[in-house]
C-alpha positions as CSV (number, residue, x, y, z in Angstrom):
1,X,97.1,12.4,76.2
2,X,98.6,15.6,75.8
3,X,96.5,17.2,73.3
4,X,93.3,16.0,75.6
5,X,95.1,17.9,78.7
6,X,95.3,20.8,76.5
7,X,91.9,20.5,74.7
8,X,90.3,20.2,78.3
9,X,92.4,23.7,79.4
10,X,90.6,25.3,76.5
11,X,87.6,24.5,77.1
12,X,88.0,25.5,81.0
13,X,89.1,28.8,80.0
14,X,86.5,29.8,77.5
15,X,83.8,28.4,80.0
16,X,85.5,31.0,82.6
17,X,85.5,33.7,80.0
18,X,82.2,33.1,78.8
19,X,80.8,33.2,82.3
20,X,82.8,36.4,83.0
21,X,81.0,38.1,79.8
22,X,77.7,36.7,81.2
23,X,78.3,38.2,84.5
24,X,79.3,41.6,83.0
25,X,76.5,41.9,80.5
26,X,73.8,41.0,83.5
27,X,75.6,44.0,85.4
28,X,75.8,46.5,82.6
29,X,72.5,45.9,82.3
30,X,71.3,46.0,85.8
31,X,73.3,49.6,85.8
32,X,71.7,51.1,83.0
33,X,67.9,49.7,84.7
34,X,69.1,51.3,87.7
35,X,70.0,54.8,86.2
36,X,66.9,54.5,83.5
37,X,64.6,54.5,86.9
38,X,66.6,56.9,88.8
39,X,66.1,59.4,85.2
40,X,62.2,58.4,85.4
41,X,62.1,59.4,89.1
42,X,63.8,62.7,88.1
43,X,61.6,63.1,85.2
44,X,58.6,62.4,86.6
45,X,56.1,64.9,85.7
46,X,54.3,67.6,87.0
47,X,50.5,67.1,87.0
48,X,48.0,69.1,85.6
49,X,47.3,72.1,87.8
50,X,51.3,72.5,88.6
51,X,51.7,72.6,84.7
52,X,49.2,75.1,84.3
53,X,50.7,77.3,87.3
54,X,54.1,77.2,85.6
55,X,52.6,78.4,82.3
56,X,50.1,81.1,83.7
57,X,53.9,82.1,85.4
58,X,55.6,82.2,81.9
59,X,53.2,84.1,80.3
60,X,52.0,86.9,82.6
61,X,54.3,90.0,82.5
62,X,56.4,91.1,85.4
63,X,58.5,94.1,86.6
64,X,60.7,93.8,83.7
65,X,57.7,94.2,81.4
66,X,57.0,97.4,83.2
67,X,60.3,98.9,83.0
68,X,60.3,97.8,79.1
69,X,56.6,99.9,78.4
70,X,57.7,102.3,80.4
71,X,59.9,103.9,77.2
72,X,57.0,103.8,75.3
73,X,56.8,106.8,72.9
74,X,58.9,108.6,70.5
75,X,62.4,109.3,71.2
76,X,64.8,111.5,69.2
77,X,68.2,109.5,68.6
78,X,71.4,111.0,68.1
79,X,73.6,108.3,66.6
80,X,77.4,108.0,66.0
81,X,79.9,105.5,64.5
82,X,83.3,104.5,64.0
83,X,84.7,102.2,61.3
84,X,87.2,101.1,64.0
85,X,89.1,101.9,67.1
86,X,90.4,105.6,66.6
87,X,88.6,106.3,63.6
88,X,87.2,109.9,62.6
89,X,83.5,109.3,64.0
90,X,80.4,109.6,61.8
91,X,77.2,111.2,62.6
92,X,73.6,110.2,61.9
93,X,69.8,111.0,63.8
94,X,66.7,108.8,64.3
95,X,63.6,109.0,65.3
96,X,62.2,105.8,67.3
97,X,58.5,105.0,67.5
98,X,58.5,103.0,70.9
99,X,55.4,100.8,72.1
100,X,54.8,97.3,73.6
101,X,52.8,94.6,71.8
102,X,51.1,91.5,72.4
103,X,49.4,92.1,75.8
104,X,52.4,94.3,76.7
105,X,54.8,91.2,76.6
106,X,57.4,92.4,73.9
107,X,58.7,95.6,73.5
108,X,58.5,96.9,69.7
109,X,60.5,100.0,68.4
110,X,60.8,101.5,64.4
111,X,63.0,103.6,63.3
112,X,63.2,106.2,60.8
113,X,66.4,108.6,59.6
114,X,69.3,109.2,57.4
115,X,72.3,107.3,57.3
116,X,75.4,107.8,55.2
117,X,73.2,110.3,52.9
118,X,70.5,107.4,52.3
119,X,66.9,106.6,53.9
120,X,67.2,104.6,57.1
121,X,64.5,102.4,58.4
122,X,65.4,99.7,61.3
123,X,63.0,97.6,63.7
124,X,63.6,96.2,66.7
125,X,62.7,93.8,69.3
126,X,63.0,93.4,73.2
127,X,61.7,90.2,75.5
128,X,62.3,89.3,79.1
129,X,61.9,85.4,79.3
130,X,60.3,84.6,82.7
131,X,61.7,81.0,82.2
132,X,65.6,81.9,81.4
133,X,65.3,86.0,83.5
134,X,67.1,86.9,80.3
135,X,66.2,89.8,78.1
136,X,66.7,89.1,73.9
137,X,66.7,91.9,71.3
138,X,66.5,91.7,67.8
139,X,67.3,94.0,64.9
140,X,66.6,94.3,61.2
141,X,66.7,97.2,59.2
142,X,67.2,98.5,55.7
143,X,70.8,98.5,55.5
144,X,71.1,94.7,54.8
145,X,69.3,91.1,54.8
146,X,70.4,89.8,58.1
147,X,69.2,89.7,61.6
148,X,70.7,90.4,64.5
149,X,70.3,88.7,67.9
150,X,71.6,89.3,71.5
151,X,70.9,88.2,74.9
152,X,71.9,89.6,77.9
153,X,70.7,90.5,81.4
154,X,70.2,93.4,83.5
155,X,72.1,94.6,86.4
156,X,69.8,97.2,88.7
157,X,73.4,98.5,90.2
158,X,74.1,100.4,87.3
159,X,71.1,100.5,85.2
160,X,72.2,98.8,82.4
161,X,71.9,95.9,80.1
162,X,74.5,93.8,78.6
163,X,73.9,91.5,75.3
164,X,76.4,89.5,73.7
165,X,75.6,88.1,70.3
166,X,77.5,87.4,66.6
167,X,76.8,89.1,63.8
168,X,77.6,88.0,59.8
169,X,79.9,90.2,58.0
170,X,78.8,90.8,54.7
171,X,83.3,91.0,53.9
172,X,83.9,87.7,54.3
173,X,80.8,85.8,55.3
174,X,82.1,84.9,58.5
175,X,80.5,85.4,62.5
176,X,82.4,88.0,64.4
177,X,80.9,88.6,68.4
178,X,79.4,91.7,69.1
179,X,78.3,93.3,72.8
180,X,75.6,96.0,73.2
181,X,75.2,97.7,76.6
182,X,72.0,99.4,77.2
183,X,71.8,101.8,80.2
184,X,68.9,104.1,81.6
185,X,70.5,107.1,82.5
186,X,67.4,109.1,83.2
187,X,63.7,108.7,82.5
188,X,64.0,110.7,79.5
189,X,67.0,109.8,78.3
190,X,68.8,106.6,76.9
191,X,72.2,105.5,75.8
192,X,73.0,102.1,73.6
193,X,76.5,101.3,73.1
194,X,77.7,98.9,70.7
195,X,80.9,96.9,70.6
196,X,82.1,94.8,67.7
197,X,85.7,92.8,67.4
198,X,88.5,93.2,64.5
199,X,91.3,91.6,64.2
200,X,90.6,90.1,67.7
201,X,90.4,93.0,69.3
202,X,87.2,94.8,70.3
203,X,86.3,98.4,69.2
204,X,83.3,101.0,70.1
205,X,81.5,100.7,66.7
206,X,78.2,102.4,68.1
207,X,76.6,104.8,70.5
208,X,73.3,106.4,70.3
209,X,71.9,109.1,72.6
210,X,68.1,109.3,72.7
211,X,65.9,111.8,74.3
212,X,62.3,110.9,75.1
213,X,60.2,113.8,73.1
């Protein structure tokens, strides 16, 4: 009689538990029904014309495009660098064929010069993405294999452009952060400041002053 009362108990409580897991599985799922409909109502997407609209918006330039093919031409740079903070600067000069491309949506400038005694030829890149307001520059030049990519935005107050990015160093293979701040000063005359990091600290590794010709 015993065993029967406790055979019975058993089978009580994994009917209870079994119910239980029912129960919970039926909410789970109800739950994940509920936020799958509320993601579809949040997702749901825009027709045809709205899509269009937000694409024709993408892709025309704006005011920042203007500002950007507004330094088209050559400009004469004047370029200086230090191996690290307090270092005995070195010299260097540029020239920089400036010009927008693709329907005046990118900016596009090539240089040419000397540095350290040896040819120097660099290209870059500038964009203003109308989805994310950012601008992005690139930069590839002679002097190695990499590439070289910030982004950053601009702030009207003082005229100038902020990009953060990493850069490879060809020491020890590894990323280190860099920051570039790009500032109109006048309509003929530019100044690009470049900061990298050693030993944790950061350091002015770069400025170049160019003069529209």
């Amino acid at each position: 009689m015993k065993n029967l009362f406790v055979t019975l108990l058993m089978l009580v409580l994994c009917f209870s538990s079994c119910k239980k897991e029912v129960k919970t599985e039926i909410e789970s799922s109800k739950a994940v029904d509920s936020i799958k409909t509320e993601d579809s109502i949040a997702e749901k997407p825009l027709d045809s014309a709205a899509q269009m609209k937000a694409w024709m918006e993408y892709a025309t330039p704006g005011s920042p495009h203007k500002m950007m093919a507004d330094e088209a031409g050559t400009w004469n740079c004047d370029m200086t660098f230090w191996e690290e903070g307090g270092s005995k600067p070195e010299k260097a000069s540029s020239t920089a064929n400036i010009k927008m491309i693709l329907g005046g949506r990118y900016q596009e400038a090539n240089y040419q010069g000397t540095m350290m005694g040896q040819p120097f030829e660099g290209k870059s890149t500038l964009a203003y993405n109308n989805a994310s307001k950012e601008y992005t520059t690139t930069f590839i030049d002679n002097m190695g294999t990499g590439m070289m990519v910030a982004t950053g935005k601009y702030d009207d107050k003082t005229k100038s452009m902020e990009l953060k990015g990493e850069m490879v160093s060809p020491i020890n293979g590894k990323k280190t952060p860099y920051r570039e701040v790009y500032t109109i000063v006048d309509a003929t005359t530019r100044k690009m400041e470049m900061y990298d990091t050693k030993k944790g600290k950061e350091y002015k590794s770069m400025e170049i002053i160019m003069k529209k010709k």
